[in-house]
SETIDO-7746 format. One record per residue: residue number from 1; residue in one letter; chain; x, y, z of N, C-alpha, C in turn. Coordinates in steps of 0.1 Angstrom, whole numbers, plus 2048, in hexadecimal, padded with zeros to 3 digits. Atoms other than C-alpha are relative to their C-alpha. Layout:
<vexgus>
  num  residu  chaine  n.X  n.Y  n.Z  ca.X  ca.Y  ca.Z  c.X  c.Y  c.Z
  NUM       a       A    X    Y    Z     X     Y     Z    X    Y    Z
...
</vexgus>
This chain:
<vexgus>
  num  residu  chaine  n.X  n.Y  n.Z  ca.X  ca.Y  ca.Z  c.X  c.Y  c.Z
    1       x       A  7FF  7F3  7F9   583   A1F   98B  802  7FD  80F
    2       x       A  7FF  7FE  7F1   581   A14   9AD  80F  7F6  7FF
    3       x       A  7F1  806  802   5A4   9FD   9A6  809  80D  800
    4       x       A  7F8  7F6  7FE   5B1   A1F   99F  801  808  810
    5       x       A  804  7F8  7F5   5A4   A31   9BD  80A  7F8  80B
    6       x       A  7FB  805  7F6   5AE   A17   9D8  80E  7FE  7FD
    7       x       A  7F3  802  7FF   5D2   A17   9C6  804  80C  802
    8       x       A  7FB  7F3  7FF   5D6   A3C   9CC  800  805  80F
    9       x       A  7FF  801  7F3   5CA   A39   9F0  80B  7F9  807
   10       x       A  7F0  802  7FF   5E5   A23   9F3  80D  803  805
   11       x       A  7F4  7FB  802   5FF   A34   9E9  802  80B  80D
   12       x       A  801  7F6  7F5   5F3   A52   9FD  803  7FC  811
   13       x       A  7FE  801  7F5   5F3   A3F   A1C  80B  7F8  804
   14       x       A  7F4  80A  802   614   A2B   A17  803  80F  7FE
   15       x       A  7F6  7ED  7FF   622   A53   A13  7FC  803  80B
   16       x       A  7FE  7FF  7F0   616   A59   A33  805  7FB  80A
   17       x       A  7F8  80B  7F4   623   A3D   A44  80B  801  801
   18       x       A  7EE  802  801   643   A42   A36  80A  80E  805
   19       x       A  7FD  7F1  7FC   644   A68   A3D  7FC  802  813
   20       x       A  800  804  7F7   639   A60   A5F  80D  7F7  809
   21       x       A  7ED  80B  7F8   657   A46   A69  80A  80C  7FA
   22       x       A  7F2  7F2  801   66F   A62   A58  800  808  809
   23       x       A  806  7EF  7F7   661   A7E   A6F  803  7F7  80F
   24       x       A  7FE  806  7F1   664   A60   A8E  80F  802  7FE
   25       x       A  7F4  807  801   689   A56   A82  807  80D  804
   26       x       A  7F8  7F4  800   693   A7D   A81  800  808  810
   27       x       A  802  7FD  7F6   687   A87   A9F  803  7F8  80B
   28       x       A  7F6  80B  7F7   695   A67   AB0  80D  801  801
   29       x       A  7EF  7FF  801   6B7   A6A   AA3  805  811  807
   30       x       A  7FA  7F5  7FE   6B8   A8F   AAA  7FE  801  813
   31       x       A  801  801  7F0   6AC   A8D   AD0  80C  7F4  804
   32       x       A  7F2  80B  7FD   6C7   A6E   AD5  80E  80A  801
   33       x       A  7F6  7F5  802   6E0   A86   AC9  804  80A  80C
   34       x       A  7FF  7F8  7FA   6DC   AA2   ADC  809  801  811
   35       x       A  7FA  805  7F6   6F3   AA5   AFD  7FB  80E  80C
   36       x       A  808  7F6  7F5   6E5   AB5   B1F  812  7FF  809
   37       x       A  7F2  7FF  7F0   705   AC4   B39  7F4  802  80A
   38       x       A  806  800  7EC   6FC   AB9   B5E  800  80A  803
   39       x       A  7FC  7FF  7F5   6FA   AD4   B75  806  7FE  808
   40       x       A  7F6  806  7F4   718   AD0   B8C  7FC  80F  809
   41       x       A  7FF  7FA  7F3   713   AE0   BAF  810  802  803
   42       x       A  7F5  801  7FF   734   AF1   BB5  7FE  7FC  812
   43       x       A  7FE  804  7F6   746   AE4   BD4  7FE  80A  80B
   44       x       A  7FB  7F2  7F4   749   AFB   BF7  806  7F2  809
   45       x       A  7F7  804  7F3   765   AF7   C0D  7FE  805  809
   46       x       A  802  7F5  7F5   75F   B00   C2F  80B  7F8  80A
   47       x       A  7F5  805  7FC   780   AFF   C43  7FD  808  812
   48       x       A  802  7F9  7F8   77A   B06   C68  810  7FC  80B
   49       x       A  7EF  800  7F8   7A0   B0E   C80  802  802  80A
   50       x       A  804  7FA  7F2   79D   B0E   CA4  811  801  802
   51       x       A  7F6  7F9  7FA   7BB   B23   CB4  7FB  804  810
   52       x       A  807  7F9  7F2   7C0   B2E   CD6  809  812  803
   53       x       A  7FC  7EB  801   7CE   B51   CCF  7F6  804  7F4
   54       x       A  803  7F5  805   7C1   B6D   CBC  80A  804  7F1
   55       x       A  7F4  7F9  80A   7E3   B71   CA7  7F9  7F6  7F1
   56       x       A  80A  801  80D   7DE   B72   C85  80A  7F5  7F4
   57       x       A  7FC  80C  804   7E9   B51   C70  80B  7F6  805
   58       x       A  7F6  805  7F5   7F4   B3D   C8E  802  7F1  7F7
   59       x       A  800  80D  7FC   7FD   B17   C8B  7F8  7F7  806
   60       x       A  80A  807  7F9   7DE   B02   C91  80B  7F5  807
   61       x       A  7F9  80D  7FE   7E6   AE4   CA4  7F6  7F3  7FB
   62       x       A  80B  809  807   7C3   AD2   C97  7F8  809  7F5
   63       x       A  803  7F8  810   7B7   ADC   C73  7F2  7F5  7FC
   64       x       A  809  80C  807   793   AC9   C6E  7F9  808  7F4
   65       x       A  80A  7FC  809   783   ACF   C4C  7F6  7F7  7FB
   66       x       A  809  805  807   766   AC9   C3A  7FD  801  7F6
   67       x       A  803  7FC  80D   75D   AC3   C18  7F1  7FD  7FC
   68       x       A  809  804  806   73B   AC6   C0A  804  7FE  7EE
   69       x       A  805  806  810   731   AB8   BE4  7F4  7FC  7FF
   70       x       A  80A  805  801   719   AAD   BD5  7FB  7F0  800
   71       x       A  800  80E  7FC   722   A88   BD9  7FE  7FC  814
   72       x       A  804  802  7F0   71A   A79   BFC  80F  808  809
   73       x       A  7F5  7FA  7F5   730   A90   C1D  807  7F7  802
   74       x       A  7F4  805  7FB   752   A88   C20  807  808  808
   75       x       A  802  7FB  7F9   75E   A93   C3F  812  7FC  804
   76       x       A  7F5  807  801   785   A92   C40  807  80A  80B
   77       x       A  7F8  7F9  7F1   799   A9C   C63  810  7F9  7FF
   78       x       A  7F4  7FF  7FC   7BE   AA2   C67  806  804  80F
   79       x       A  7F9  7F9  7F2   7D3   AA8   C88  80D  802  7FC
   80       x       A  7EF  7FC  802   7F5   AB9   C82  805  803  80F
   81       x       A  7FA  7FD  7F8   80B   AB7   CA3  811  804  7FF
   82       x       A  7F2  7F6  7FF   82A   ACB   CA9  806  7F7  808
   83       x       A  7FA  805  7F5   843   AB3   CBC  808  806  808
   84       x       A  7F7  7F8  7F3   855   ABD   CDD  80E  7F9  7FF
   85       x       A  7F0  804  7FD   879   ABC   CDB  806  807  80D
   86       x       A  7FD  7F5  7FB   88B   AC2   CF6  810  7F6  804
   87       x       A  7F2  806  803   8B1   ABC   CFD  806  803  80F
   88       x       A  7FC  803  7F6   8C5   AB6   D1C  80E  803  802
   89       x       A  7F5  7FD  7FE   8E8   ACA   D20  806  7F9  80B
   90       x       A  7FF  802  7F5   8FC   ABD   D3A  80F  80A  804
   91       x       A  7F4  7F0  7FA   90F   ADA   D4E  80A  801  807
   92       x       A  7F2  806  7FA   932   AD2   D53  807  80B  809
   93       x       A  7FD  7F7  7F3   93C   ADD   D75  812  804  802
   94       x       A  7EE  7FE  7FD   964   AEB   D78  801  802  80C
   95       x       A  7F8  7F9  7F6   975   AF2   D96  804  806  801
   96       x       A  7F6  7F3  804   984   B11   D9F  80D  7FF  7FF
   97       x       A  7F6  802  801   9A6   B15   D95  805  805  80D
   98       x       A  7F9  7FC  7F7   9C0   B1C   DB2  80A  80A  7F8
   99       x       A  7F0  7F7  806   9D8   B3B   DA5  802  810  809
  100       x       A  7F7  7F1  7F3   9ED   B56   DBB  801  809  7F8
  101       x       A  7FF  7F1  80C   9E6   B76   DA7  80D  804  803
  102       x       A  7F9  7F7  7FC   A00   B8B   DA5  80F  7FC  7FC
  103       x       A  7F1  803  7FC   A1F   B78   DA3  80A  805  7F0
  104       x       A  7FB  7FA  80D   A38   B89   D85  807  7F2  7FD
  105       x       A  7F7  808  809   A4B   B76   D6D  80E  801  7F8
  106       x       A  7F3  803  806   A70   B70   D61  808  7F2  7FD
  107       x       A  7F8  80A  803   A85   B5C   D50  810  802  806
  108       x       A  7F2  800  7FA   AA9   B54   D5F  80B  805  7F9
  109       x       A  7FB  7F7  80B   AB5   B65   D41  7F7  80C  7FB
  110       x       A  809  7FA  800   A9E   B81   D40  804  807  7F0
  111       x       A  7FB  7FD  810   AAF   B8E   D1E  807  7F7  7F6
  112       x       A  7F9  80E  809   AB9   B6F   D11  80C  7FB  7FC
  113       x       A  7EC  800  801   AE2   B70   D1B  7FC  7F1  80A
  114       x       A  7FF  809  7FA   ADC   B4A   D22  811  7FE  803
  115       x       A  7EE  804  801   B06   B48   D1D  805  806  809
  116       x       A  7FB  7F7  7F8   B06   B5F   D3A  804  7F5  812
  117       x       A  7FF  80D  7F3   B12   B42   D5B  7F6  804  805
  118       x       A  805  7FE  7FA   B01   B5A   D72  7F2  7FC  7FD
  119       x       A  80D  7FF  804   ADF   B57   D5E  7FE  7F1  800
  120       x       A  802  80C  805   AE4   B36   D4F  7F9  7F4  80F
  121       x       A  804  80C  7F0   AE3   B26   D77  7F9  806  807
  122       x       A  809  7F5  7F8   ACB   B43   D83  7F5  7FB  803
  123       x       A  80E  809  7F7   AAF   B2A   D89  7FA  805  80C
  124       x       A  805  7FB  7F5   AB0   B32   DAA  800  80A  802
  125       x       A  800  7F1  7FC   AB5   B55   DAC  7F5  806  7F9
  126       x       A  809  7FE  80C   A99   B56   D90  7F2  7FF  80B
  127       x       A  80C  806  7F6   A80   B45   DA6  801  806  80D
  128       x       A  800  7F6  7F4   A8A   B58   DC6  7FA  80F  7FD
  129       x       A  806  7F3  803   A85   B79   DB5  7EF  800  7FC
  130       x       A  80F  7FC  806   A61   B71   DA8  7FB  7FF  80D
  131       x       A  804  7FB  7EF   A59   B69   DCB  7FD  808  80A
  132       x       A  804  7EF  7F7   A64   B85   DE1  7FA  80C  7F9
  133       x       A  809  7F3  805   A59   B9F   DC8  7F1  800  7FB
  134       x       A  811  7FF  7FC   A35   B8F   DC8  7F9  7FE  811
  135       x       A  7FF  7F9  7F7   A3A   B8F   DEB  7FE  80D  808
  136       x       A  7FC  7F4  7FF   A44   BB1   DEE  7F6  808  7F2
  137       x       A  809  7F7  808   A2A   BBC   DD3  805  808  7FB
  138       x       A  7F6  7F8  805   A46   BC9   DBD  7FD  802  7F2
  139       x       A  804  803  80F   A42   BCB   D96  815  7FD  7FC
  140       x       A  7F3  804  804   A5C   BBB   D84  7FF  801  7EB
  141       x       A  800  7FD  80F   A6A   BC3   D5F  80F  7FA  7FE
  142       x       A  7F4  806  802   A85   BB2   D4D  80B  808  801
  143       x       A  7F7  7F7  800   A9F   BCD   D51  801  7FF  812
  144       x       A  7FB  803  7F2   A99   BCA   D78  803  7F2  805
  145       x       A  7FD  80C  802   A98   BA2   D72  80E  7FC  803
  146       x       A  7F4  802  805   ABA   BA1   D65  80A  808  80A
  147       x       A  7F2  7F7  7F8   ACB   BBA   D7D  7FE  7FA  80C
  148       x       A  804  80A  7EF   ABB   BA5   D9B  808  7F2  800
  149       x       A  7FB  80C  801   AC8   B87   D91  80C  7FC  7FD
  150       x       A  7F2  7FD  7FB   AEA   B8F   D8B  804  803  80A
  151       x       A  7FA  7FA  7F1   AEE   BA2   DA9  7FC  7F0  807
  152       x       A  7FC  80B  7FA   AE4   B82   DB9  807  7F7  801
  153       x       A  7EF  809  806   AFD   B70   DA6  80D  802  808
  154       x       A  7F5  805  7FD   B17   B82   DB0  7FE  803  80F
  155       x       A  7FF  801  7F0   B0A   B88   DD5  805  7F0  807
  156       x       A  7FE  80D  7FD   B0E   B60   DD7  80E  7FC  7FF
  157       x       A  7F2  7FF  806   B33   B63   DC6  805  804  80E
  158       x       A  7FC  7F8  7F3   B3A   B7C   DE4  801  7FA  80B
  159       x       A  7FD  806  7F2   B32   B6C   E00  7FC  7F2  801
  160       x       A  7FB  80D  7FD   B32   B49   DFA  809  7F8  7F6
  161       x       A  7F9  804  80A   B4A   B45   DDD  7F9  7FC  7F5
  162       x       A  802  806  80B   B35   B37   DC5  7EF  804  7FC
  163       x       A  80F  7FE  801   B11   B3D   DB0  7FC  7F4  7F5
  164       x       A  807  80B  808   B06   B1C   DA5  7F1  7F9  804
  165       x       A  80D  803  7FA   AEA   B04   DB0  7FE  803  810
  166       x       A  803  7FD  7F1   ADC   B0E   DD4  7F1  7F2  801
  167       x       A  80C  805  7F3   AC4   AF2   DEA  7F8  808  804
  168       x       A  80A  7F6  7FB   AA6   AFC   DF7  806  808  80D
  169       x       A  7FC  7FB  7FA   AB5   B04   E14  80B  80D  7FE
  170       x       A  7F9  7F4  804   AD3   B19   E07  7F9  80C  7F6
  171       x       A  80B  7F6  805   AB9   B2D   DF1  7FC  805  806
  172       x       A  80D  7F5  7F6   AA5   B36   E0E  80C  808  80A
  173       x       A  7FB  7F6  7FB   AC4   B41   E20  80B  80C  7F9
  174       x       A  7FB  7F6  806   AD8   B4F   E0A  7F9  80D  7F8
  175       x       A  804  7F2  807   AC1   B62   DEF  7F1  805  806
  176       x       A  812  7FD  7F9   A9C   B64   E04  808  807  80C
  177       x       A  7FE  7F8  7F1   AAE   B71   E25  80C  806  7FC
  178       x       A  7F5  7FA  7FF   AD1   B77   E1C  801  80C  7F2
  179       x       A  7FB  7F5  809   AD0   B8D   DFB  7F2  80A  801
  180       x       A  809  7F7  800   AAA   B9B   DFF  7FB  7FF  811
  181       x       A  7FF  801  7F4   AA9   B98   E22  7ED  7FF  807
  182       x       A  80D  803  800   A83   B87   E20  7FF  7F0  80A
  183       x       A  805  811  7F9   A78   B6B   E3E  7FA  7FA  801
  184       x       A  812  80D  802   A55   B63   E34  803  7F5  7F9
  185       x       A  7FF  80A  807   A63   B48   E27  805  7F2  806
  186       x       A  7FD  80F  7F8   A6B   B21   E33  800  7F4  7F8
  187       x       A  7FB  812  80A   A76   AFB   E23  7F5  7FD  808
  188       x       A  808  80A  7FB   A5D   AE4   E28  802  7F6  7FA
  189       x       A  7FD  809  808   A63   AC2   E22  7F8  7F9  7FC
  190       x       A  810  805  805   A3D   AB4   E20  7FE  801  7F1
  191       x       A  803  7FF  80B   A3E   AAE   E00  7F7  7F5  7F5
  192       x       A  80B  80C  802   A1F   AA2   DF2  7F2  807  7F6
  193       x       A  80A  7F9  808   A02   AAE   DD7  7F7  808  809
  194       x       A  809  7F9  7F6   9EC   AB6   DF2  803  80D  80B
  195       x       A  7F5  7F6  7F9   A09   AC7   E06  7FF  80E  7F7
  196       x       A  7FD  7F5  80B   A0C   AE0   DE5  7F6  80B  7FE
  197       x       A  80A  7F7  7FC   9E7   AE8   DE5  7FE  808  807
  198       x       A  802  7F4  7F3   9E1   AF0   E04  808  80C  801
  199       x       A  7FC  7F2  7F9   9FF   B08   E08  7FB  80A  7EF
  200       x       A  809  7F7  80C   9EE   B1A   DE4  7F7  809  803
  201       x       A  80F  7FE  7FA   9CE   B18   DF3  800  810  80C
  202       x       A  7FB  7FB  7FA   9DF   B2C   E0C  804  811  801
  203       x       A  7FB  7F7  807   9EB   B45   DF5  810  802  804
  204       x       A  7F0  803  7FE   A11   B3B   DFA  804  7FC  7F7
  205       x       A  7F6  800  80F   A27   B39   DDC  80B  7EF  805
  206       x       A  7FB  808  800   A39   B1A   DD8  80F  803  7F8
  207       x       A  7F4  7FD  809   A60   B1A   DCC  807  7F1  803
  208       x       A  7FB  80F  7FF   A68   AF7   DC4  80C  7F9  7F5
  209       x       A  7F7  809  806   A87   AE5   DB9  800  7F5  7F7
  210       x       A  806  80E  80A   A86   ACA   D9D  80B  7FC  7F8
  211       x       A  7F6  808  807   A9B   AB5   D86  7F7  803  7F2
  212       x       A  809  7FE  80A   A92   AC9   D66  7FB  7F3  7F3
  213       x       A  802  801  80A   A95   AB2   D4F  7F3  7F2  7FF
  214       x       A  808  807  802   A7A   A9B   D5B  7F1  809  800
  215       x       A  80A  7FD  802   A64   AB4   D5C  7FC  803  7EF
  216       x       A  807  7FF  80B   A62   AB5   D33  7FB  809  7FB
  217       x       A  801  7F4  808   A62   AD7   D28  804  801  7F3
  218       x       A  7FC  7FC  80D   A63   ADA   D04  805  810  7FF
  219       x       A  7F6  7F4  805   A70   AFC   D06  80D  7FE  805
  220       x       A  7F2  7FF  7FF   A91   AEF   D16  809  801  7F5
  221       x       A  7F1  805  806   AB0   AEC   D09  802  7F7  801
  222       x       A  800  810  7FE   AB3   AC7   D04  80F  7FB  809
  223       x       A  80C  80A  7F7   AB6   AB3   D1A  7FD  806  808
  224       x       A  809  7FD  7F1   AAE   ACB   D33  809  804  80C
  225       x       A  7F6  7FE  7F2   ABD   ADA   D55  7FB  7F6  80C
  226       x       A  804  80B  7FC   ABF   ABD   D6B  800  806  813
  227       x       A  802  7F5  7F1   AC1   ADA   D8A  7FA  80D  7F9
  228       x       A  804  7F3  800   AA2   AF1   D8A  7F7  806  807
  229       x       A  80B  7F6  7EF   A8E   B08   DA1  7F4  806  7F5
  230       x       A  803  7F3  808   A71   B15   D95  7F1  800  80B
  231       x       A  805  7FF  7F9   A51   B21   DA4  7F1  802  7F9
  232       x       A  811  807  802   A2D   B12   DAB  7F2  80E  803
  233       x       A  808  7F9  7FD   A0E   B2B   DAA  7F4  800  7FE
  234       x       A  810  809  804   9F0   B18   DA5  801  7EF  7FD
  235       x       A  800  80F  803   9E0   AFA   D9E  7F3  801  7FB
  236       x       A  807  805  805   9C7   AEE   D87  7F6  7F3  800
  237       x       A  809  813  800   9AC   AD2   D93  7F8  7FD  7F4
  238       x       A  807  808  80A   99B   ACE   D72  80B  7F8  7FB
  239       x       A  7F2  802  80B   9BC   AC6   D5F  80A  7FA  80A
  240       x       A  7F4  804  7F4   9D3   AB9   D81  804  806  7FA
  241       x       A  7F1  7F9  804   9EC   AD2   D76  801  80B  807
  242       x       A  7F9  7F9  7F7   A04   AE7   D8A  800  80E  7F6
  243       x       A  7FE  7F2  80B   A04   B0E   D7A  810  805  806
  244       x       A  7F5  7FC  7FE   A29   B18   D7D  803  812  7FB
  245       x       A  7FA  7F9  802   A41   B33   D78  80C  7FF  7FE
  246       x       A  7F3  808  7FD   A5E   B24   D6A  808  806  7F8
  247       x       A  7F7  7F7  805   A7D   B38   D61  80B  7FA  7FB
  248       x       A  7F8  808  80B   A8D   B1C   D4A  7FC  804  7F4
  249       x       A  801  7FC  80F   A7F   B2C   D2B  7F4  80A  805
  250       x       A  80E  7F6  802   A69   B4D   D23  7F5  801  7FD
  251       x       A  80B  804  800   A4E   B3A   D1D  7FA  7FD  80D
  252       x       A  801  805  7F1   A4A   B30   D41  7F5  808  808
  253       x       A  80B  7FB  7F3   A31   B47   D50  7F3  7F9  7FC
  254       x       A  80A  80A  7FD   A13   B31   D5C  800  7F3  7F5
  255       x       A  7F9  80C  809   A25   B15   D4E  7F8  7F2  806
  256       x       A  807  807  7FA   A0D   AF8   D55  80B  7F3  802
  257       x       A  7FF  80B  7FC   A1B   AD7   D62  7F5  7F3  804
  258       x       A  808  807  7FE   A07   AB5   D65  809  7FE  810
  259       x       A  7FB  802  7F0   A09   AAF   D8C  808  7F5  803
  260       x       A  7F9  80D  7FE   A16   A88   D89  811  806  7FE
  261       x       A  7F1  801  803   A33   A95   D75  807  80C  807
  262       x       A  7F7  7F4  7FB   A3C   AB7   D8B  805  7F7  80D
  263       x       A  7FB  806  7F2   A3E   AA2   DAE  809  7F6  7FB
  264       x       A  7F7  809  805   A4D   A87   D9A  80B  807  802
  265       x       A  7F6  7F6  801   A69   AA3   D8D  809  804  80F
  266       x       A  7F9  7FA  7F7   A71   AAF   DB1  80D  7FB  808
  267       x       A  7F4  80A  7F9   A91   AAA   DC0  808  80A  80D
  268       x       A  7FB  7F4  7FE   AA1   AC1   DDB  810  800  7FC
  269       x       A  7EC  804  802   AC6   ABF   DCC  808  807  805
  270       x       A  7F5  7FC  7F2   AE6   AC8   DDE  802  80C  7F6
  271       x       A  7FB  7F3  801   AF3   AEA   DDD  811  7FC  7F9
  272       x       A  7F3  800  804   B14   AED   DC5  7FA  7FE  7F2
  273       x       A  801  803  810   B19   AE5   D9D  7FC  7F3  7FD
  274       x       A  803  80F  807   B05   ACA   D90  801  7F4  80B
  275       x       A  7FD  80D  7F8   B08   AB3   DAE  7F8  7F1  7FF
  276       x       A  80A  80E  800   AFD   A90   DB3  7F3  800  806
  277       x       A  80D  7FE  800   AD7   A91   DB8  7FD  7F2  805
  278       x       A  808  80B  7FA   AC6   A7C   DD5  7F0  7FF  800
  279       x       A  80F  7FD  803   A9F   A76   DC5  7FA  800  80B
  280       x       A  807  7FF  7F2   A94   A71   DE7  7FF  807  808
  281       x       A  7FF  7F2  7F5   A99   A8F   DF5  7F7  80D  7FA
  282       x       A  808  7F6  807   A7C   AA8   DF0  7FB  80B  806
  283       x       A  801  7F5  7FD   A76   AC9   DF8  7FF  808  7F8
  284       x       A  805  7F4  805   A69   AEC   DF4  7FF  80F  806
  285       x       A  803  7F5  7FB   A68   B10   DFC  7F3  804  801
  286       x       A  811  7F7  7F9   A45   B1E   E0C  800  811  7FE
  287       x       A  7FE  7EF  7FD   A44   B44   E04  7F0  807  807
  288       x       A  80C  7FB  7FA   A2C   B57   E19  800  811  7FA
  289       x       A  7FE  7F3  7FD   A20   B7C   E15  801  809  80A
</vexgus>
């Protein structure tokens, strides 16, 4: 009896033991298991913007922020600078130009009867007339052009047999005094760049003689009139160039010339048809008002 007894106690307490470690194992494995979420602290940004206006979302020029977390302060500083540009023109100085208002314009063919003798050799009577009638503060149109400059044609026919090339001097006496009966005028032989200014400067009209065909006009007639008058009315110091009036082609009003090649060009040539031309001989008419 009692072999029975202590084998039933046994059992009983070998079922508790084992019901015991079940009840640990279950409650171990299920607490192991189980998953806890942290707490996270959300972040704050605090952004602070120093300006020195008022206006409203200017351009900082220093931006410091700060970040809190929950990990140790991290404290992170920027500087944004604006760079200075600045740029250096340099202010190109001209000189005033020299020009004789006023003076009108024609060509020696004012209607384009180049085949006409009187016109064709009218250089000089071309260049006399733009003279006295900006002298004389006249207005000039091609219909009075053309009747001026025949009549001077044949005034030269008349009384000295012939209307071809005229010298400075026969220009100034025949069509400046003898057909318009004008004496503010006078040859000077000073002939020299500086000479030309000054009488500009002056406000004196130049009427200068040349050997056209060195002066290089692409609007000639090739090769050029190798006797021609035409007349000076400025001058250009940025550019050295002479501003003309030149009544070898219709193109000619303030017809520029480079200065080397107009003084070069000058020649005073003899009076008659085409004569032989001494380069050394230089002259010019001076017109006054």
């Amino acid at each position: 009896y009692m072999i029975k007894a202590v084998t039933i106690f046994l059992g009983i307490s070998i079922s508790l033991v084992l019901c015991l470690m079940g009840g640990i194992w279950f409650w171990s494995n299920h607490l192991s298991n189980e998953i806890v979420q942290p707490q996270v602290t959300p972040a704050v940004v605090t952004t602070t913007i120093t300006t020195t206006s008022p206006v409203v979302a200017p351009v900082p020029s220093t931006i410091d922020a700060v970040v809190s977390t929950s990990s140790p302060i991290k404290v992170v500083t920027s500087s944004i600078s604006t760079p200075v540009v600045t740029s250096s023109v340099p202010t190109l100085k001209l000189s005033p130009v020299i020009l004789i208002s006023g003076v009108p314009f024609t060509s020696q063919a004012p209607s384009g009867e180049w085949s006409d003798p009187l016109q064709e050799n009218g250089c000089e009577e071309a260049a006399t007339l733009m003279a006295v009638y900006w002298a004389r503060d006249l207005q000039l149109d091609k219909l009075t052009a053309k009747k001026e400059i025949v009549a001077m044609g044949n005034y030269e026919l008349k009384n000295y047999g012939e209307a071809v090339d005229t010298d400075t001097t026969d220009t100034l006496n025949r069509l400046f005094i003898g057909y318009f009966g004008y004496e503010q005028a006078q040859v000077d032989t000073n002939i020299s760049k500086a000479r030309l200014i000054n009488a500009l400067t002056n406000n004196q009209l130049i009427v200068l003689p040349t050997n056209g065909r060195l002066l290089k006009n692409p609007n000639y007639k090739a090769p050029g009139p190798s006797t021609h008058m035409i007349v000076v009315l400025g001058y250009d110091p940025n550019t050295d160039e002479f501003i003309t009036n030149d009544p070898g082609t219709r193109n000619g009003e303030h017809y520029r010339y480079p200065a080397v090649r107009l003084l070069s060009a000058v020649v005073d040539y003899p009076t008659g048809d085409h004569e032989v031309q001494d380069p050394t001989k230089k002259s010019f008419i001076v017109v006054s008002r």
